[in-house]
N, C-alpha and C positions, 0 to 999 in steps of 0.2 A: 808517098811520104819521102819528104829530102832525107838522104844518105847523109852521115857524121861528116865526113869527109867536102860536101857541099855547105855547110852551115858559115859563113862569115862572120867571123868574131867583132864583137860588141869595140865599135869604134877604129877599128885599122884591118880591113877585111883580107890583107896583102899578108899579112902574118901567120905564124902557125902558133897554134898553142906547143907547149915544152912536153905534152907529154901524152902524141896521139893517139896512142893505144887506149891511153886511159880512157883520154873522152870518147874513142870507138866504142867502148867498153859502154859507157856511161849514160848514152845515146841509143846504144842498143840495147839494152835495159829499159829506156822510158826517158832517162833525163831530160828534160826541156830546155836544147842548148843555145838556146837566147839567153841564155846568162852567161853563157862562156866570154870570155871579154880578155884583153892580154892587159897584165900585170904592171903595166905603162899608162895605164888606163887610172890606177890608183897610186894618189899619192897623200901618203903619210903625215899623219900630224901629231898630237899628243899620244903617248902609248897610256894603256889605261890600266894594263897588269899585263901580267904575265903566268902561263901555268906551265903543267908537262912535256905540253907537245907545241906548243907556241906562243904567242903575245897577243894581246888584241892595242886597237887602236884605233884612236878617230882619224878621219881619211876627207878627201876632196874627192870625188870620182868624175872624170871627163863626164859630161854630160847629164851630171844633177846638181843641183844649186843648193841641196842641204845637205851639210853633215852626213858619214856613213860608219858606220860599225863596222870595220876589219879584222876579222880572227887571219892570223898568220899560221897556219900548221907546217910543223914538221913531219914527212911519212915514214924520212929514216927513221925516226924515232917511235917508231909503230909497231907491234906486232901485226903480222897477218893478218889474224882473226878482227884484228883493231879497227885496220884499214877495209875491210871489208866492209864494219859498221859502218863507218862514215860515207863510204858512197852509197849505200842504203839512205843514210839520213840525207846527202846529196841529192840522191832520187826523188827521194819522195819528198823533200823540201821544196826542190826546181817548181813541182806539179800546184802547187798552193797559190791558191790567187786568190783573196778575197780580203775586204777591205778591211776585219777585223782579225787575220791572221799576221804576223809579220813575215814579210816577204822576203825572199832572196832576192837581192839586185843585183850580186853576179857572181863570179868564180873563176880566177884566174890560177890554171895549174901548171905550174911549172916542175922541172926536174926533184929541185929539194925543199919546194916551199907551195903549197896550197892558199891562195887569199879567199875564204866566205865573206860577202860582203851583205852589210842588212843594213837596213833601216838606224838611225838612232834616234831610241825612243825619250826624249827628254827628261821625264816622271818617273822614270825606272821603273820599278815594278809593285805592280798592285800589292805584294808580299809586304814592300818597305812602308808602302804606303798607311799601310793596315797598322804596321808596327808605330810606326811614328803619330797615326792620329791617335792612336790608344796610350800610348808615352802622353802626350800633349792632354790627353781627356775631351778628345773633340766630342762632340755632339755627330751620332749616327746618320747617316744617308738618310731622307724622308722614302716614304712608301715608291714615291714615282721615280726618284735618283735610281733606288735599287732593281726597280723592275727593268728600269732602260740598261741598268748597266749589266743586269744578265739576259736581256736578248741581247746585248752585244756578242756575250761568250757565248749563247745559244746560236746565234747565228753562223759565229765563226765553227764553233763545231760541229754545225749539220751540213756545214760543208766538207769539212772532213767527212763526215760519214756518209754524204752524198755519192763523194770521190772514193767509197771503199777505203777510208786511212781511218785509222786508230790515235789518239793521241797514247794516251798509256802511263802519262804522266801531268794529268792537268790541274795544276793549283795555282795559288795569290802569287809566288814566286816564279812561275810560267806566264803570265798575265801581263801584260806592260802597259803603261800611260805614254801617250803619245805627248803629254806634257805638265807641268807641275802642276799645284796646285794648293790651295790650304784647307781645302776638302775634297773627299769623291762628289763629282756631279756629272749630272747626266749628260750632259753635255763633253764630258772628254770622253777622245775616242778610245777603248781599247783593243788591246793586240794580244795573241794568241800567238805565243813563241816556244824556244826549246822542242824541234821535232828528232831532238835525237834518240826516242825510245819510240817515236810512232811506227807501225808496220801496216803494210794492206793488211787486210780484214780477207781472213780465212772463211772459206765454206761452210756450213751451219754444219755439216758435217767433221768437218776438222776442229773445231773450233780447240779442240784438245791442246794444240799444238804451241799454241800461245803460253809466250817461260811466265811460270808462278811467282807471287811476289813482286812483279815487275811496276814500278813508280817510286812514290813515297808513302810511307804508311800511315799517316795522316789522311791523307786523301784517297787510299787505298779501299778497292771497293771489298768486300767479304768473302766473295769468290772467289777473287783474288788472290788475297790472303789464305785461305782455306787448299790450295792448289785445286783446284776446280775447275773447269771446262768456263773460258767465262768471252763474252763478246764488246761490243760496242757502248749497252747498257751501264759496261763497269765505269766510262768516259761520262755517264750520267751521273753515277753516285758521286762520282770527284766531283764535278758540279756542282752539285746539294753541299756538298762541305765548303765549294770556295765562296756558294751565295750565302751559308752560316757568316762568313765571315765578313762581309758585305754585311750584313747586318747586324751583327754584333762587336767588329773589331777586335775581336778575340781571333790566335792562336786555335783551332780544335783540340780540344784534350789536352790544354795547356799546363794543365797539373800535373800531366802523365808523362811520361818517355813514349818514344815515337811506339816500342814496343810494345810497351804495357797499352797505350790507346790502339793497337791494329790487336793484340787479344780480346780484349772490351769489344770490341767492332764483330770479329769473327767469331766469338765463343760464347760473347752475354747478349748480343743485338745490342749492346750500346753507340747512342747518336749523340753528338755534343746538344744542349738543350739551347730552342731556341728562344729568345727572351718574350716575358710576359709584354701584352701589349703592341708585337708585331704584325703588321698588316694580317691578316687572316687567310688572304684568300693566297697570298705569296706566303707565309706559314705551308698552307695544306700541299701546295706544287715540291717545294723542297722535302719537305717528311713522302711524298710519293719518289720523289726523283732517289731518295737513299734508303728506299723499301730496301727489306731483306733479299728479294727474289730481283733478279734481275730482268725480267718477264715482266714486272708487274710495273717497271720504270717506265714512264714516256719516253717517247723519241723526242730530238734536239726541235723537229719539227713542228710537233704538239707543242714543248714548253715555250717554241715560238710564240705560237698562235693563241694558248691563253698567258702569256704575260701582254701580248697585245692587247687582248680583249679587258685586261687587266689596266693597265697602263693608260684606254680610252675611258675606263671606268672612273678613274684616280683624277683625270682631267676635269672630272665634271662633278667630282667633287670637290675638286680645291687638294692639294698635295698638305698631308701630314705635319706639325711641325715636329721640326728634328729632337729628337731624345736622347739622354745623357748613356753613353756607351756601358750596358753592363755586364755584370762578371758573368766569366762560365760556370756554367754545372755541366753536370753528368747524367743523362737519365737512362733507364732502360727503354729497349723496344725502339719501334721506328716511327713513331707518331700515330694519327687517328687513325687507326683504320687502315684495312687496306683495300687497294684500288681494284678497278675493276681488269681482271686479264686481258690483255691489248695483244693482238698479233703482230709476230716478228715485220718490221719493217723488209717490203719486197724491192729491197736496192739492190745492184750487182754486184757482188763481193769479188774481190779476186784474191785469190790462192797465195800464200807466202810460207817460205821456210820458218821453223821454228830457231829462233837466236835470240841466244841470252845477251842480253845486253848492259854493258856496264855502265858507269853512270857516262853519258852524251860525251861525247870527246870533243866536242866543242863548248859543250854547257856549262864547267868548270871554266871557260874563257868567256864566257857570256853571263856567267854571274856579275863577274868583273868589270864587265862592260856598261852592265846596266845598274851596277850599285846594288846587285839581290842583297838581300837579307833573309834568315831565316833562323828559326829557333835555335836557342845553344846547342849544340850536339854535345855528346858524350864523350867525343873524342877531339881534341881541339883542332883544328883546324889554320893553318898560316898561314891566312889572307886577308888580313885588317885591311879594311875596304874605304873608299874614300865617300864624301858624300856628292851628292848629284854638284856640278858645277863648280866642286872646289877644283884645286890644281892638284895634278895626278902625283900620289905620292911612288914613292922608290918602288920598284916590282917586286911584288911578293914572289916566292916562290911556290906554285903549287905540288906536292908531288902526286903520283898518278894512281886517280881513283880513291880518293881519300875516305876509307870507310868511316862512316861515324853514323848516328841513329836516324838522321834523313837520308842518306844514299839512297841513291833510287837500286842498286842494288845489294844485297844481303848474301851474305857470304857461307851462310849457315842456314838451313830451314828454320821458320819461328820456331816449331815446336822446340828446335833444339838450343835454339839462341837463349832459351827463359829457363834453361834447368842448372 
């Protein structure tokens, strides 16, 4: 295995990175430091916002011929415990390769400035997307659009889970389009972004260790919520809520506060309802995929292989025509029945410390980046966002960790948050 100290940085091998400890550091832990690259390597074009700890920005980068997505971090500006997250989500970002995840393309670290560079996804994010075709009153995805567009996320997350990673926080605002559009179709490709709350995946015996509460509580699995011992499965129930939304263009529990819908979830088994008249056989995968039990959920693997079998089925009968987007309800319970007990997937898990994590220290600059959107919060939030391809308006200022009822972290236990 090459030594940190042997690796040749991405486009000028002569040079040192600003800050060799770190990458020692970083490398010796797992990093994959073929993204290491020096900071001359990127140059700067429109800035696209700006938050706590740095600015993002579209960039040119020596040796790729599209657009790239530049978060700028400051470390002075860090706590400790901060910086520690981030080379965690460095870690375990570097290790991601798969054609429906968004990739890291490199990382230039210097003394007082950290450059993540990604992809820039043109569509921004499946979140905005959801929002804007339900604003408009588009006509819903046909049976085949939907089925291709969650093996895309299926795919991307059984690779995660293949690789022992956790996502921890998977929803429509995590999701990116690789490019516009005036509908979802099957044909564009999606990306699986934001790993700054992912962690390898603990022992079936540890599983304890993993912090409570952690995502968004919309897409928050029950276990979860509940502080409960919970694993990989919970990456499944967020699933079942972001293909709700795929086919209905609803918000989850859009009537609700993020709170009152993660009580409803953990306390009544309420599931957002999905509308009359939807495929059936992609109906009964979603009502399993956000069963109660997490035990009783398929693997990323499974939902693979019958949305396939699914998807050749749909071929040969001609694809759906599309249907007017309807409203949400509320129901109880988790759908038809429940499934038959599946044993635990026998992947290699590996071991990780238990860390609370607050919301992504780069994901606050990656909203921005990609134009997210997402439900009003409770607490207002200053970052009027611009829209995809307009001209970048003045930087907002973000301040750091901005609780309001999406946060991926909660400040207070539910029980206590609601009295």
């Amino acid at each position: 295995m090459r030594k940190w100290k042997d690796i040749p940085l991405f486009g000028n091998s002569s040079k040192q990175t600003g800050q060799p400890e770190l990458l020692k550091e970083l490398c010796e832990r797992g990093m994959k430091c073929k993204h290491v690259m020096q900071k001359d390597r990127i140059h700067l074009s429109n800035e696209l916002g700006a938050g706590a700890y740095g600015k993002v920005h579209l960039a040119k980068v020596s040796g790729w011929a599209t657009p790239m997505v530049v978060k700028m971090l400051k470390p002075k500006d860090m706590q400790a415990k901060d910086l520690d997250l981030l080379k965690l989500e460095m870690i375990i970002w570097s290790k991601i390769d798969h054609p429906h995840c968004l990739p890291m393309i490199g990382l230039a670290l210097e003394p007082t400035e950290f450059c993540l560079v990604s992809e820039w996804c043109r569509g921004g994010s499946l979140g905005d997307a959801v929002a804007l075709f339900r604003a408009k009153q588009k006509p819903t995805p046909t049976p085949a659009a939907i089925a291709s567009m969650m093996s895309m996320i299926a795919s991307g997350m059984a690779h995660l889970h293949k690789h022992g990673v956790m996502h921890r926080d998977l929803k429509s605002p995590n999701i990116l389009l690789e490019r516009k559009g005036d509908t979802l179709l099957e044909s564009c490709p999606l990306k699986i972004a934001d790993f700054g709350l992912a962690r390898n995946l603990p022992a079936a015996d540890r599983a304890s260790c993993l912090t409570a509460e952690t995502g968004s509580y919309r897409w928050m699995a029950p276990e979860v919520i509940r502080h409960e011992p919970y694993n990989s499965r919970a990456d499944v129930y967020s699933f079942a809520v972001v293909c709700f939304e795929l086919m209905t263009y609803e918000l989850p529990f859009t009537n609700s506060t993020a709170v009152e819908a993660a009580l409803a979830v953990a306390t009544k088994d309420r599931r957002p309802e999905l509308p009359a008249g939807c495929d059936s056989t992609i109906a009964k995968l979603v009502r399993e995929c956000w069963d109660a039990s997490g035990e009783m959920r398929p693997s990323f693997q499974e939902i693979i292989e019958r949305l396939d079998a699914r998807a050749r089925a749909l071929s040969g009968e001609g694809s759906s025509s599309a249907r007017p987007s309807p409203r949400l309800n509320e129901r109880r319970g988790s759908g038809d029945g429940k499934a038959q007990k599946r044993e635990p997937e026998n992947e290699p898990l590996e071991s990780t410390h238990a860390m609370k994590r607050p919301n992504s220290i780069s994901s606050g600059l990656l909203d921005l980046a990609m134009d997210r959107a997402t439900s009003p919060p409770v607490r207002k939030r200053a970052s009027p966002r611009s829209s995809p391809g307009s001209s970048p308006r003045p930087s907002p200022v973000m301040p750091p960790f901005v609780a309001n009822e999406e946060a991926t972290r909660v400040l207070v236990p539910l029980s206590e948050a609601v009295r």
